[in-house]
Backbone as XML, in Angstrom:
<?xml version="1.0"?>
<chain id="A" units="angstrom">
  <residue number="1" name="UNK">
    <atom name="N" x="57.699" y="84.301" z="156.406"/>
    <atom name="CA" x="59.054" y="84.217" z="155.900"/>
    <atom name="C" x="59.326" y="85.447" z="155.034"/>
  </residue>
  <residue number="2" name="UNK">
    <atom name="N" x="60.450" y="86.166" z="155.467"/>
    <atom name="CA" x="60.582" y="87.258" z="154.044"/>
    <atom name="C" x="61.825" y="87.141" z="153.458"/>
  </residue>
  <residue number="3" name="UNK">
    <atom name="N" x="61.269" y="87.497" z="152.015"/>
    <atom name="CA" x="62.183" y="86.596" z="151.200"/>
    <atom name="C" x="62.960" y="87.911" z="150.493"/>
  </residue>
  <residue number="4" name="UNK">
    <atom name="N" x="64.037" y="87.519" z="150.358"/>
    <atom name="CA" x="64.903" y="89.127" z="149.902"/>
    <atom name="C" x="65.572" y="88.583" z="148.361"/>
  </residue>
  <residue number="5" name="UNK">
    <atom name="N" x="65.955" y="89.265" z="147.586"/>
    <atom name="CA" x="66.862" y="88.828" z="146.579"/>
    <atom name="C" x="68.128" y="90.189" z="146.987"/>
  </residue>
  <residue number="6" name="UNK">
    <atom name="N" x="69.063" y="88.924" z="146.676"/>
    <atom name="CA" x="70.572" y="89.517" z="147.276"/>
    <atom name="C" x="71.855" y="88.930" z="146.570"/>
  </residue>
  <residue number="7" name="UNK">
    <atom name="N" x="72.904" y="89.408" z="146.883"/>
    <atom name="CA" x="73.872" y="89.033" z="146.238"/>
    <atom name="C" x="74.681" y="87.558" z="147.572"/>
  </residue>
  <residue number="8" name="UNK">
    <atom name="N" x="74.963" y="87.052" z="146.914"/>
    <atom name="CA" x="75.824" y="85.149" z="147.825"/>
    <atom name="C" x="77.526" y="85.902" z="147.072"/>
  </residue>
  <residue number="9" name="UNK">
    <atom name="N" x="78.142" y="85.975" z="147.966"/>
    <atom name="CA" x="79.663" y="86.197" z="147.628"/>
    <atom name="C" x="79.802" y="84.997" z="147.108"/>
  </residue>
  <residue number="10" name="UNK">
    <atom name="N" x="81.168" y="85.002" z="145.951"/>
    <atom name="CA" x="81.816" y="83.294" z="145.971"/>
    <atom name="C" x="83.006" y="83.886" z="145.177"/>
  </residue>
  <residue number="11" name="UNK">
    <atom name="N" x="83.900" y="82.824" z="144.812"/>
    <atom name="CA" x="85.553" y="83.418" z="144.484"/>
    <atom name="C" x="86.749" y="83.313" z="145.346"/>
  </residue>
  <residue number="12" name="UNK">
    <atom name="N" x="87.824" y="83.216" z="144.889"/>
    <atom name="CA" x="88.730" y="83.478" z="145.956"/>
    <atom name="C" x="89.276" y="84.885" z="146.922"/>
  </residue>
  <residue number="13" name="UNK">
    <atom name="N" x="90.326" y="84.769" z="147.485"/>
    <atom name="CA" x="90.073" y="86.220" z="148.343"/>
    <atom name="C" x="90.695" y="87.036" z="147.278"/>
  </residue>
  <residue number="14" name="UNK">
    <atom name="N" x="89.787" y="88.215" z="147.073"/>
    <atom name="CA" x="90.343" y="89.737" z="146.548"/>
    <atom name="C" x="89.718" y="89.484" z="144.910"/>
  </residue>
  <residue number="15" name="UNK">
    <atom name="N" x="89.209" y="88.428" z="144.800"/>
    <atom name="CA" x="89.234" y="88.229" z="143.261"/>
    <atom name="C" x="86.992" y="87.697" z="143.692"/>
  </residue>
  <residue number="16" name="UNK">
    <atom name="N" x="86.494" y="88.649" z="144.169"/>
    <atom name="CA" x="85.193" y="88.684" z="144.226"/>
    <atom name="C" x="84.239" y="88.049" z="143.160"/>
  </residue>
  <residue number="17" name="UNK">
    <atom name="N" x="83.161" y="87.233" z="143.141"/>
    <atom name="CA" x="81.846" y="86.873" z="142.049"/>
    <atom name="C" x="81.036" y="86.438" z="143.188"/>
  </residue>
  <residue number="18" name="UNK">
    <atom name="N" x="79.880" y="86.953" z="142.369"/>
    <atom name="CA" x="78.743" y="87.323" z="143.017"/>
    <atom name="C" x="77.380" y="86.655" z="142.685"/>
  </residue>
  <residue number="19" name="UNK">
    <atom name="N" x="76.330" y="86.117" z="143.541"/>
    <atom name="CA" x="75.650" y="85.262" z="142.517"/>
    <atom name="C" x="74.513" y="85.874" z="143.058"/>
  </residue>
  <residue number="20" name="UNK">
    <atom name="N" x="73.301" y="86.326" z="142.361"/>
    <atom name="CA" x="72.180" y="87.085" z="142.459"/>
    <atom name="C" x="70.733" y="85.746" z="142.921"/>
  </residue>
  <residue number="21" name="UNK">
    <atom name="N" x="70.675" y="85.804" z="144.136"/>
    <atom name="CA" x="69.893" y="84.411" z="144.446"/>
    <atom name="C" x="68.785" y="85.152" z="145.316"/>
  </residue>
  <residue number="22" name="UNK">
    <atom name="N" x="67.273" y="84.191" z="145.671"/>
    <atom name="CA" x="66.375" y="85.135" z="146.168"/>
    <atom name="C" x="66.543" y="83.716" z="147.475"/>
  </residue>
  <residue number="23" name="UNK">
    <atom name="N" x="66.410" y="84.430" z="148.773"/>
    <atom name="CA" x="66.839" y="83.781" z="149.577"/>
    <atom name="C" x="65.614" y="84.110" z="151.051"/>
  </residue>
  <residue number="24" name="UNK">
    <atom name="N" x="65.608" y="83.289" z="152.134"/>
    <atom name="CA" x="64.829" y="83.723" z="153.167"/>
    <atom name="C" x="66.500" y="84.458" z="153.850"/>
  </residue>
  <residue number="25" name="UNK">
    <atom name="N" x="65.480" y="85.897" z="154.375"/>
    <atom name="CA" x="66.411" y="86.980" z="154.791"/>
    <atom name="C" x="67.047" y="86.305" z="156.391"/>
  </residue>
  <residue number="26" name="UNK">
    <atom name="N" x="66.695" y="85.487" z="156.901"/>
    <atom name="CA" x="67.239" y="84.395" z="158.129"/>
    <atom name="C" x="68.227" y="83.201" z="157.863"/>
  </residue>
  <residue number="27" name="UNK">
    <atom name="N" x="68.197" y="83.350" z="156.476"/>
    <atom name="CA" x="69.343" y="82.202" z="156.236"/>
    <atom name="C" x="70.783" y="83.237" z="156.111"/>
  </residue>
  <residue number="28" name="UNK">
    <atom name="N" x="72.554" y="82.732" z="156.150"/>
    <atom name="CA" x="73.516" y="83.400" z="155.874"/>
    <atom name="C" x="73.362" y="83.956" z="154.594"/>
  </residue>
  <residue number="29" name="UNK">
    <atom name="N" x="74.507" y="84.582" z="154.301"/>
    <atom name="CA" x="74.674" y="85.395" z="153.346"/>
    <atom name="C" x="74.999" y="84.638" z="152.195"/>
  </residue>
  <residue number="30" name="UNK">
    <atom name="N" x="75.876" y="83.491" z="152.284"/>
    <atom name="CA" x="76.293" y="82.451" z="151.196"/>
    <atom name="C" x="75.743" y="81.500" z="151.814"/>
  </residue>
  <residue number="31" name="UNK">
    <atom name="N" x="74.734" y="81.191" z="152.282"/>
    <atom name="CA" x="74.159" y="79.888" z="152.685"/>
    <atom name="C" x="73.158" y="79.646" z="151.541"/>
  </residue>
  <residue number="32" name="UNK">
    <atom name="N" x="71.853" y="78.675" z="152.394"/>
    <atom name="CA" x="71.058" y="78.190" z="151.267"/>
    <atom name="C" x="70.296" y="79.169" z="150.808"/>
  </residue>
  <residue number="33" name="UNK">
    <atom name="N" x="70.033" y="78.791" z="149.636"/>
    <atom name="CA" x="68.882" y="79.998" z="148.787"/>
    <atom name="C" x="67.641" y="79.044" z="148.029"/>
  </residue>
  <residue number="34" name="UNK">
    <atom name="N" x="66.585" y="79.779" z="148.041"/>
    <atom name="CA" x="65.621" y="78.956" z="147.333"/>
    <atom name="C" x="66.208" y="78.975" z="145.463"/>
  </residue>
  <residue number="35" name="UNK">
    <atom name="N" x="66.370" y="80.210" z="145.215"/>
    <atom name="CA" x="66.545" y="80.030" z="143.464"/>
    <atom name="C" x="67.559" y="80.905" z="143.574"/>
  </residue>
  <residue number="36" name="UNK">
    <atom name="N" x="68.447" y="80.978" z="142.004"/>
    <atom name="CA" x="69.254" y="81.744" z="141.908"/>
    <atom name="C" x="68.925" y="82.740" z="140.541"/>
  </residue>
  <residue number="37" name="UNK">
    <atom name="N" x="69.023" y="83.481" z="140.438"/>
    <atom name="CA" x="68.300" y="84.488" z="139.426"/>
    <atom name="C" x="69.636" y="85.645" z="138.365"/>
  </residue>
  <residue number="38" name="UNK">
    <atom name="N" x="70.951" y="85.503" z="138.389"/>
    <atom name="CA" x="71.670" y="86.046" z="137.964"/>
    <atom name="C" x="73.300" y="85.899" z="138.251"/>
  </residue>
  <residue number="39" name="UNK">
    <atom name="N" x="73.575" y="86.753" z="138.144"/>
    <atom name="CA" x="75.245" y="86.582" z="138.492"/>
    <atom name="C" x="76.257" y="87.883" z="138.462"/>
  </residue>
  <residue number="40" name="UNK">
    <atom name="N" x="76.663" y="88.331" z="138.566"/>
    <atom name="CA" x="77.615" y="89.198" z="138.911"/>
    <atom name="C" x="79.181" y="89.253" z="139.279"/>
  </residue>
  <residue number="41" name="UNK">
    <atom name="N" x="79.833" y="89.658" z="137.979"/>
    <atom name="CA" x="81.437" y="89.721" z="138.153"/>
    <atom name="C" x="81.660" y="90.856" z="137.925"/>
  </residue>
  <residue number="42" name="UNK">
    <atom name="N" x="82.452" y="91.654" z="139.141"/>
    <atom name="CA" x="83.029" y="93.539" z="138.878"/>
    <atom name="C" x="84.183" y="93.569" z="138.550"/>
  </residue>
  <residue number="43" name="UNK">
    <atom name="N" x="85.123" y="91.668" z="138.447"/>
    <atom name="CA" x="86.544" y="92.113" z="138.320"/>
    <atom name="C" x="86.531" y="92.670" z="136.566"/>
  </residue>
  <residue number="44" name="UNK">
    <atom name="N" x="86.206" y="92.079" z="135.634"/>
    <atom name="CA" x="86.151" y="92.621" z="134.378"/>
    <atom name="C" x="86.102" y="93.794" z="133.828"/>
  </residue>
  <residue number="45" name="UNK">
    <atom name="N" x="86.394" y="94.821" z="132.929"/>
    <atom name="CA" x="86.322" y="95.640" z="132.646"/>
    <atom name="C" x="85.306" y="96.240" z="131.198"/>
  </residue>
  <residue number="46" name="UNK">
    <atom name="N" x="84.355" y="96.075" z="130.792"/>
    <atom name="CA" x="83.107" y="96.127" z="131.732"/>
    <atom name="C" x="82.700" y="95.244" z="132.526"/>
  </residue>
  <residue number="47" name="UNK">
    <atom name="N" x="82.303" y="95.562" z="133.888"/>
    <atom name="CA" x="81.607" y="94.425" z="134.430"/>
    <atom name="C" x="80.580" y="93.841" z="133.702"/>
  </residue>
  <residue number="48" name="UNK">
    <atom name="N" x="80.607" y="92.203" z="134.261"/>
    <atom name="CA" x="79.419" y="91.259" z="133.952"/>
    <atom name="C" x="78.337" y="91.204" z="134.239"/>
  </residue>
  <residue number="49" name="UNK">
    <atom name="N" x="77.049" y="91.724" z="134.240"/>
    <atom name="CA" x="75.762" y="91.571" z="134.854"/>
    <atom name="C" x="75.150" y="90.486" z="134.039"/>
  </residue>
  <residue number="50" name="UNK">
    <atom name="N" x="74.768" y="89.662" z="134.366"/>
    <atom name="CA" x="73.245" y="88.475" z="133.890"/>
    <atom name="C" x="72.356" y="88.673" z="135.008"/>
  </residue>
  <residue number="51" name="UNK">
    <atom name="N" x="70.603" y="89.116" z="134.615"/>
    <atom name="CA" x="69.817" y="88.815" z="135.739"/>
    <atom name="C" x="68.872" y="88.491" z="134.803"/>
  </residue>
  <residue number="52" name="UNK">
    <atom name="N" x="67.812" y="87.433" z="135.234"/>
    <atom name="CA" x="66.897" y="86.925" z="134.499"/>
    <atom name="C" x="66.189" y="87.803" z="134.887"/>
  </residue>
  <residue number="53" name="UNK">
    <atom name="N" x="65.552" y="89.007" z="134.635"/>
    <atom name="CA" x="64.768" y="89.647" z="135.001"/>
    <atom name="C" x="63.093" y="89.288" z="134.825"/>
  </residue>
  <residue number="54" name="UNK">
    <atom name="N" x="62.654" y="88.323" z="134.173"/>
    <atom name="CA" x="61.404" y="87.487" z="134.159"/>
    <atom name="C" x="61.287" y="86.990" z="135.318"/>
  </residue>
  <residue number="55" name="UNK">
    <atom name="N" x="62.135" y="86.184" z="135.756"/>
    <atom name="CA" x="62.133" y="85.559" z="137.361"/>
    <atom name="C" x="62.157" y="86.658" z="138.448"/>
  </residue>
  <residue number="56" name="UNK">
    <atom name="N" x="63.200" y="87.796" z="137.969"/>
    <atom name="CA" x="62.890" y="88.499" z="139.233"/>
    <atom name="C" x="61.645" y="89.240" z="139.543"/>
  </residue>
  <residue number="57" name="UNK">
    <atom name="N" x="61.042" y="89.756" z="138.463"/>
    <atom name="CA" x="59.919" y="90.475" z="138.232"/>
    <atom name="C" x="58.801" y="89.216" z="138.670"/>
  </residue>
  <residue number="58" name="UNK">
    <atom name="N" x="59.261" y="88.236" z="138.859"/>
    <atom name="CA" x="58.146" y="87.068" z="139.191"/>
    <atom name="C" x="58.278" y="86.972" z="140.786"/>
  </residue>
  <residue number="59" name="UNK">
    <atom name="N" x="59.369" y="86.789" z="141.270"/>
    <atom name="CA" x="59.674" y="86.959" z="142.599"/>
    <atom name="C" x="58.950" y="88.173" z="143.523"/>
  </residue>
  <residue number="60" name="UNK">
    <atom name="N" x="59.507" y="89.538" z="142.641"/>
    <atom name="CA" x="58.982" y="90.716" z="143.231"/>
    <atom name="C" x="57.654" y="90.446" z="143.118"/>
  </residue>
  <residue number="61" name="UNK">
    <atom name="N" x="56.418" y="90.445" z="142.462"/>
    <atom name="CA" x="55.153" y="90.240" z="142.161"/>
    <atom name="C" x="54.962" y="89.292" z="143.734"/>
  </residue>
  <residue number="62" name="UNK">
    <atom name="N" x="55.689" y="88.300" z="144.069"/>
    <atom name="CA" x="55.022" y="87.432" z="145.289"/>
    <atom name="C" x="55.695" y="88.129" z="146.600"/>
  </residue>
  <residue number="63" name="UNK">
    <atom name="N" x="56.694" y="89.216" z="146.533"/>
    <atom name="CA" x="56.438" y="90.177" z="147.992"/>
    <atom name="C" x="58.151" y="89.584" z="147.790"/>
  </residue>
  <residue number="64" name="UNK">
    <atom name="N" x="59.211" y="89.432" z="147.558"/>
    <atom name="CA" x="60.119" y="89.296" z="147.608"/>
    <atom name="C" x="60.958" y="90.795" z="147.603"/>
  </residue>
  <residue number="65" name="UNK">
    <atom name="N" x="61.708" y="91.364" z="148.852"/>
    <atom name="CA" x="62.378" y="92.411" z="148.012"/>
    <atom name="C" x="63.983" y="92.785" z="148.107"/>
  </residue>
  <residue number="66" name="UNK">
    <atom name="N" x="64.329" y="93.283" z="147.125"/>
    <atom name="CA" x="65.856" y="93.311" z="146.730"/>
    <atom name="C" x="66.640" y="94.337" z="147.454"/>
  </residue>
  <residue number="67" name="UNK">
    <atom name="N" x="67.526" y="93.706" z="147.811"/>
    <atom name="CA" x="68.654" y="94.802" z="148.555"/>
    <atom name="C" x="68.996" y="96.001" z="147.727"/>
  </residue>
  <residue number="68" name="UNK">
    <atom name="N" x="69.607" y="97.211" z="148.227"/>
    <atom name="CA" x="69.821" y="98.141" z="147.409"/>
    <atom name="C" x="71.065" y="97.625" z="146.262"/>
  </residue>
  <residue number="69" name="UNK">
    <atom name="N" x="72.118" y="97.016" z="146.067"/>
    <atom name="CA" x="73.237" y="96.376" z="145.669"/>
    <atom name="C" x="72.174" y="95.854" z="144.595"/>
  </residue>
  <residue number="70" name="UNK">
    <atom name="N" x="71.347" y="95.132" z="145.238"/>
    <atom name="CA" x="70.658" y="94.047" z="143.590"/>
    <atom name="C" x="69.828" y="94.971" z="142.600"/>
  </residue>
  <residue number="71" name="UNK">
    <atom name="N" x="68.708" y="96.058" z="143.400"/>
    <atom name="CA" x="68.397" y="96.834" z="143.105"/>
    <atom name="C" x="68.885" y="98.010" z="141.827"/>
  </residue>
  <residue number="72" name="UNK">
    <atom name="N" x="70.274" y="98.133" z="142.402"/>
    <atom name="CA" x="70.857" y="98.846" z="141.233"/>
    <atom name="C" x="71.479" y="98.636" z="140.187"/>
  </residue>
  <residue number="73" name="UNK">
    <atom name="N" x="71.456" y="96.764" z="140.545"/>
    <atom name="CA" x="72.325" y="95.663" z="139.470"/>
    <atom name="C" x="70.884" y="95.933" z="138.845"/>
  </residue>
  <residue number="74" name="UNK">
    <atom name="N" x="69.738" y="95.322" z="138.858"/>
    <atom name="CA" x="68.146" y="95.434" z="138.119"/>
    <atom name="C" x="68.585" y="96.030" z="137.122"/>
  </residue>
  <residue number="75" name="UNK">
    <atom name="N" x="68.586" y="97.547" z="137.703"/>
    <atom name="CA" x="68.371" y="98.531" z="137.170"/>
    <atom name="C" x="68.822" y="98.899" z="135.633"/>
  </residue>
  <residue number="76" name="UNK">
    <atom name="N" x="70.492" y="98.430" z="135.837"/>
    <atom name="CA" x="71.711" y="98.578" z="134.849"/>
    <atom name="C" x="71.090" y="97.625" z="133.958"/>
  </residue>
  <residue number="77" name="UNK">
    <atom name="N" x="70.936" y="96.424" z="134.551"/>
    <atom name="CA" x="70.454" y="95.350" z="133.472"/>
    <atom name="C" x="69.293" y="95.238" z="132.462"/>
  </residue>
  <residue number="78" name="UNK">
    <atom name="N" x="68.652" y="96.276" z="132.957"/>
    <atom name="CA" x="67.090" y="96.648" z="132.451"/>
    <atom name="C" x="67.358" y="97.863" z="131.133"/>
  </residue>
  <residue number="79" name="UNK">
    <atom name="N" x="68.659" y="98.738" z="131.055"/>
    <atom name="CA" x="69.186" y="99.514" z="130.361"/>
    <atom name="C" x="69.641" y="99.074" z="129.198"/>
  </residue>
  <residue number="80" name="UNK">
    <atom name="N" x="70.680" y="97.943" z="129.665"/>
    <atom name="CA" x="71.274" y="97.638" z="128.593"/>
    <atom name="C" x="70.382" y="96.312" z="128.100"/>
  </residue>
  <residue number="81" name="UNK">
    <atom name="N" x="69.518" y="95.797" z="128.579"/>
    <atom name="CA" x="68.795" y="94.735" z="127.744"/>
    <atom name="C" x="68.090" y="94.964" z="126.825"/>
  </residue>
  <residue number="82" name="UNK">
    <atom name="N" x="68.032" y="94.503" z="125.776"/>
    <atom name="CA" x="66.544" y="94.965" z="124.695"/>
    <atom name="C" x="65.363" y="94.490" z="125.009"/>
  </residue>
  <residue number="83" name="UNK">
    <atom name="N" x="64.556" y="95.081" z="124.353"/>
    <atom name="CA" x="63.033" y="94.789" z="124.815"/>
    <atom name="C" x="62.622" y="93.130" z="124.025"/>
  </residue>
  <residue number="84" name="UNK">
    <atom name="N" x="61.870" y="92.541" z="124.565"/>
    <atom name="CA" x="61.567" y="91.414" z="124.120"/>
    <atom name="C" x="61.309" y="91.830" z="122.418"/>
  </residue>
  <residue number="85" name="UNK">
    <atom name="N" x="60.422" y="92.249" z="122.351"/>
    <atom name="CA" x="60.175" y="93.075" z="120.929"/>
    <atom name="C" x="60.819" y="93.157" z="119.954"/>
  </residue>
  <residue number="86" name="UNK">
    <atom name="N" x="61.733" y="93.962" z="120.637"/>
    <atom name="CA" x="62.765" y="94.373" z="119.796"/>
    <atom name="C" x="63.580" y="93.370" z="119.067"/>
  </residue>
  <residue number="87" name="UNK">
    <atom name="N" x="63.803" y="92.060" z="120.049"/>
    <atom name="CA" x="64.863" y="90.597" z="119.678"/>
    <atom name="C" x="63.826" y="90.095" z="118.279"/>
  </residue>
  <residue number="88" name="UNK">
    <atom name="N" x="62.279" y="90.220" z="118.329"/>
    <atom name="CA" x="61.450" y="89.303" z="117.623"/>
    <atom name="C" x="61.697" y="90.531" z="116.585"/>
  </residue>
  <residue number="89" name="UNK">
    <atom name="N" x="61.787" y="91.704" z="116.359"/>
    <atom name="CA" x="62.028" y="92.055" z="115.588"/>
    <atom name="C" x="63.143" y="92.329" z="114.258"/>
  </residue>
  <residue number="90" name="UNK">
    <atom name="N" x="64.079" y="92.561" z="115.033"/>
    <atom name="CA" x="65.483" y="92.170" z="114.354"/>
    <atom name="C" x="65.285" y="90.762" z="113.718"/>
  </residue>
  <residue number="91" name="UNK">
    <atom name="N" x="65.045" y="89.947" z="114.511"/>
    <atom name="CA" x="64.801" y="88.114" z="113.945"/>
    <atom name="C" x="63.731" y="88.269" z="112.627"/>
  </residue>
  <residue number="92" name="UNK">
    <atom name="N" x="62.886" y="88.497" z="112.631"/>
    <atom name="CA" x="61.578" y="88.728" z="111.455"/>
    <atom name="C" x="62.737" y="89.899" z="110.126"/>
  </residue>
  <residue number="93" name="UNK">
    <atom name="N" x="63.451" y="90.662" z="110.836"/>
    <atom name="CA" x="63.971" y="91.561" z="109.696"/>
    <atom name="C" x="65.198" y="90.597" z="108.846"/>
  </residue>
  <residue number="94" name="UNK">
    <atom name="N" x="65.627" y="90.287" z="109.857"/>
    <atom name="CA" x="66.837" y="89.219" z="109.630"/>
    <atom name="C" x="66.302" y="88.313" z="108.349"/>
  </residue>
  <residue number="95" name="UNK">
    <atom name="N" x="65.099" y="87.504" z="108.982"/>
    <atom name="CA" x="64.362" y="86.241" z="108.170"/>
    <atom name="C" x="63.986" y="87.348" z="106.450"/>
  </residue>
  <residue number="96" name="UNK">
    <atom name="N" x="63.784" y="88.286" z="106.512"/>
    <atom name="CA" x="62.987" y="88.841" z="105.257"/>
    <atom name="C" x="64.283" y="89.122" z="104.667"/>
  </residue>
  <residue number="97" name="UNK">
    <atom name="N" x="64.960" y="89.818" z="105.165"/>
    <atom name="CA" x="66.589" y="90.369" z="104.216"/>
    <atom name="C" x="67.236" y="88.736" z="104.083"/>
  </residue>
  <residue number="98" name="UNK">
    <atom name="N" x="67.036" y="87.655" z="104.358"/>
    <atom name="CA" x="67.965" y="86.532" z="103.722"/>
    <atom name="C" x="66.965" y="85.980" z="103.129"/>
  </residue>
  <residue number="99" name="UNK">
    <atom name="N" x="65.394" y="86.305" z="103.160"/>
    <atom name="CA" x="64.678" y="85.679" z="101.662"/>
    <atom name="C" x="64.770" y="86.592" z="100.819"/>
  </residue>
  <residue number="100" name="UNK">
    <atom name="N" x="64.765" y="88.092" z="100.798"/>
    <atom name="CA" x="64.655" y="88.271" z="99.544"/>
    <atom name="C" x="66.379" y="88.279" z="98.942"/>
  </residue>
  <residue number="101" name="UNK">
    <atom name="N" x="67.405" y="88.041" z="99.902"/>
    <atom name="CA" x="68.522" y="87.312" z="99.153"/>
    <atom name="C" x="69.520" y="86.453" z="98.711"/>
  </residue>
  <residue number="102" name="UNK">
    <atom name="N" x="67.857" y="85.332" z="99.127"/>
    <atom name="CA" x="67.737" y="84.183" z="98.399"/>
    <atom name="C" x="67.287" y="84.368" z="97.032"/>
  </residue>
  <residue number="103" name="UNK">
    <atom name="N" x="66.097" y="84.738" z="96.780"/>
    <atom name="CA" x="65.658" y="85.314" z="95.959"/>
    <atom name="C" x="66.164" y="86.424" z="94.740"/>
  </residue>
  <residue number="104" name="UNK">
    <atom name="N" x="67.230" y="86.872" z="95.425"/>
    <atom name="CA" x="67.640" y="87.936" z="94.184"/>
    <atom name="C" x="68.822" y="86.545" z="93.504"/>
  </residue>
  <residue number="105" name="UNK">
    <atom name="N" x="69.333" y="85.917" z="94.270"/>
    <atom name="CA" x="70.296" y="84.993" z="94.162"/>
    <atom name="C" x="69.576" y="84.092" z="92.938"/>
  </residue>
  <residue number="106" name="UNK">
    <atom name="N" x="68.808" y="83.609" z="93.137"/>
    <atom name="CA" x="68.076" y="82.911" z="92.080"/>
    <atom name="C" x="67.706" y="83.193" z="91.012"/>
  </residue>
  <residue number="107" name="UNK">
    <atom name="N" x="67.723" y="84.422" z="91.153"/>
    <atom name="CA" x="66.831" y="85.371" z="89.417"/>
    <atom name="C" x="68.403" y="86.055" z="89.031"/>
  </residue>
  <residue number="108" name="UNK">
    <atom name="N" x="69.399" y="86.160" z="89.678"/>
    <atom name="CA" x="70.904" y="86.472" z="89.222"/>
    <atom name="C" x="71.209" y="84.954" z="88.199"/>
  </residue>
  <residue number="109" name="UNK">
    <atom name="N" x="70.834" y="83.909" z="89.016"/>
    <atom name="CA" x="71.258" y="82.328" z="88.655"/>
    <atom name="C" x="70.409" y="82.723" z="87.505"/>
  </residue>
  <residue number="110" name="UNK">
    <atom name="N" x="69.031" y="82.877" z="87.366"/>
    <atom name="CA" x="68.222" y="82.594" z="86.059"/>
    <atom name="C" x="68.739" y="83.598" z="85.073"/>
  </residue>
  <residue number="111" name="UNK">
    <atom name="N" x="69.379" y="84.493" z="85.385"/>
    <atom name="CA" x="69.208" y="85.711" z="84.631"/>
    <atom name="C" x="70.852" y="85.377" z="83.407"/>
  </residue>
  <residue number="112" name="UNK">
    <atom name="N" x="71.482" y="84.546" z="84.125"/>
    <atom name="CA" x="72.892" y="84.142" z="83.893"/>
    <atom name="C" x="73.106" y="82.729" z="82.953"/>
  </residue>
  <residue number="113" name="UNK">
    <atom name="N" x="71.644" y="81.669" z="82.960"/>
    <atom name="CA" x="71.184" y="80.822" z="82.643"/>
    <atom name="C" x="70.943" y="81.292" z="81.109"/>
  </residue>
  <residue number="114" name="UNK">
    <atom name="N" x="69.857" y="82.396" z="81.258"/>
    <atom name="CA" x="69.125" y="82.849" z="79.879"/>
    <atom name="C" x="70.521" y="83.097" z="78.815"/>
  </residue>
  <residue number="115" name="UNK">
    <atom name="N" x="71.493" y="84.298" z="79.374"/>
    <atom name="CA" x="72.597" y="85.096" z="78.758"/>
    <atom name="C" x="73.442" y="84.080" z="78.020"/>
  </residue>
  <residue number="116" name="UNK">
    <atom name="N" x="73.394" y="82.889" z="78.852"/>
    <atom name="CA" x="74.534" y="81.745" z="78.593"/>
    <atom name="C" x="74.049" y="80.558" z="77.287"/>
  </residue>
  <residue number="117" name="UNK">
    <atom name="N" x="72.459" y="80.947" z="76.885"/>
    <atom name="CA" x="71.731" y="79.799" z="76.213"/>
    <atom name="C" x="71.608" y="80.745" z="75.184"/>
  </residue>
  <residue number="118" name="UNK">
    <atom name="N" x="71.604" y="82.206" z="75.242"/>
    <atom name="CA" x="71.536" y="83.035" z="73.901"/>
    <atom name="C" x="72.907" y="83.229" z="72.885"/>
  </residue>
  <residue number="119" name="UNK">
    <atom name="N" x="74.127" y="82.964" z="74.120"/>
    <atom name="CA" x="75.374" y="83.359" z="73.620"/>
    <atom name="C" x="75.590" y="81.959" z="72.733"/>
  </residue>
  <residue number="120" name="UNK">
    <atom name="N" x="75.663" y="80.903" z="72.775"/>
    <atom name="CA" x="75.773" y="79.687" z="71.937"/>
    <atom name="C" x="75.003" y="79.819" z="70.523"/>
  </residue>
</chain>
């Protein structure tokens, strides 16, 4: 069986969406598909790309391969995505900049506490 990942048309006429599915290359074009792996809308201005690229990179690994169309959708999507890394990083920076201002918040509170028990 060879298994392709491709784009399944869907939408009404002239108003195109596109659904990124990995399919046996003997079934239609919008027929059945084993999984679906993304999505694709060009009417927007920027277009929409979603591709789970974990799944596809899982697909490709078992001999699955992508039309040139999906191929260059990958591609775009691989550009503008951040690196896994990068998400855990921002998140860890995120978590430290709202403790330490929690923390400054509290010693402002104590610091405002002291001023207020000397002034009496």
């Amino acid at each position: 069986m060879a298994v392709k990942i491709r784009l399944a048309r869907h939408g009404a006429k002239k108003r195109p969406y596109y659904r990124i599915v990995v399919a046996d290359s003997r079934m239609p074009r919008d027929g059945r598909f084993i999984e679906q792996v993304g999505r694709y809308d060009p009417i927007p201005d920027p277009h929409v790309i979603e591709v789970d690229l974990e799944r596809v990179d899982e697909w490709v690994s078992k001999g699955a391969e992508p039309t040139n169309a999906v191929s260059h959708l990958i591609e775009v999507a691989r550009t503008k995505a951040p690196a896994p890394e990068d998400k855990k990083a921002k998140r860890k920076a995120a978590e430290v900049a709202r403790k330490e201002a929690e923390a400054k918040a509290a010693a402002d509170a104590e610091a405002a506490d002291d001023t207020a028990g000397e002034a009496e």
